[in-house]
N, C-alpha and C positions, 0 to 999 in steps of 0.2 A: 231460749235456745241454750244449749251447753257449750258450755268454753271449757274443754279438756286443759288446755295451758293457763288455764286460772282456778281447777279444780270443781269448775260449777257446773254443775247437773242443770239439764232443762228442767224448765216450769220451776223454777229455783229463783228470789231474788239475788242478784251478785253482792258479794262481802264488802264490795269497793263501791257501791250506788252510796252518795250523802245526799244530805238535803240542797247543797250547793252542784251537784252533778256527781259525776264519773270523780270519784279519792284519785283516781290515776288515769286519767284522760290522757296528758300528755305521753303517756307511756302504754298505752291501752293496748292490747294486742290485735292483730289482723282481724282476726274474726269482729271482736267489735266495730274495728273501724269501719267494716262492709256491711255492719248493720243499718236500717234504716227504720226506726219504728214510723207511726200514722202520723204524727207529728209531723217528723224531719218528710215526709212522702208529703203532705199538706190537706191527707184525707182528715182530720180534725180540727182544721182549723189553724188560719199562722199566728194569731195574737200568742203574743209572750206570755201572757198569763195561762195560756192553757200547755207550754212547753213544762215537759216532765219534772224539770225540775224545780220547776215553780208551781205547780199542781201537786204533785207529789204522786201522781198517775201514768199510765206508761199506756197506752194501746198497741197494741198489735193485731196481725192476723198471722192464723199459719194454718197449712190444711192438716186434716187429720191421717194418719197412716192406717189403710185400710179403705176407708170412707171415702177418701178424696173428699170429706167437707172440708167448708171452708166458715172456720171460723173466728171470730174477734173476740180478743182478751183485751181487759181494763186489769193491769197490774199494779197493787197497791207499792209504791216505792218504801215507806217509811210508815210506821206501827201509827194507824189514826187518821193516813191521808185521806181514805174512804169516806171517811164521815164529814170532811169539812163542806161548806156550800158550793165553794168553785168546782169541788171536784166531785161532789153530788150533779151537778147540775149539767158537766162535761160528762158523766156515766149516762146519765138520764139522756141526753143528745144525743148521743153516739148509738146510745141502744136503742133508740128510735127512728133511726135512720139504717138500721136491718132489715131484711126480710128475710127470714122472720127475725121480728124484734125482739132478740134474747141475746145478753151479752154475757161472757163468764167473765166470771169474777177471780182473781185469784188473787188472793187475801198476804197482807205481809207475815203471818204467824202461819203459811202455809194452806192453807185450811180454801177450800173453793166452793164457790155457787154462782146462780145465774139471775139474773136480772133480767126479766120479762117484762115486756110495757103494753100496755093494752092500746088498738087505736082506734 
């Protein structure tokens, strides 16, 4: 989503995401603090290892404007999370547990695609 008071454009990773969480949590602005990705909601699962910031992945949903679809993003946090096993394996879950089973992808170098699972 876009955070105008932080300069961040939606479908954008934020400047202030580390690998240890939110650079500025404690100071974070409203809008963040009313967020709540798949995670914090418990749609992925509560183990700590699949929390964002130890995955290095972010799920979401949000509908689309126009379409009213509804659909789930796997947000890469940090350049390589994609590829690791934990979070190969949380992509692969989560995209299989759609109908239909297609997750988008949006990549930390910007760049997006989708992840289909056959069943």
């Amino acid at each position: 989503m876009a955070i105008p008071v932080l300069s961040k454009a939606a479908r954008r990773a934020c400047d202030h995401v580390r690998r240890s969480g939110c650079g500025i949590y404690d100071e974070r602005p409203e809008p963040c603090r009313a967020f709540h990705c798949l995670w914090l909601r418990g749609a992925v699962g509560a183990a700590i290892e699949s929390r964002p910031d130890a995955l290095g992945v972010m799920f979401d949903q949000c509908t689309l404007r126009g379409s009213g679809e509804l659909i789930t993003v796997a947000y890469e946090l940090w350049n390589g999370a994609f590829a690791a096993p934990e979070a190969r394996s949380a992509i692969e879950a989560v995209a299989a547990s759609l109908s239909p089973a297609a997750l988008a992808l949006s990549h930390y170098d910007r760049s997006w695609s989708e992840l289909h699972v056959e069943r």
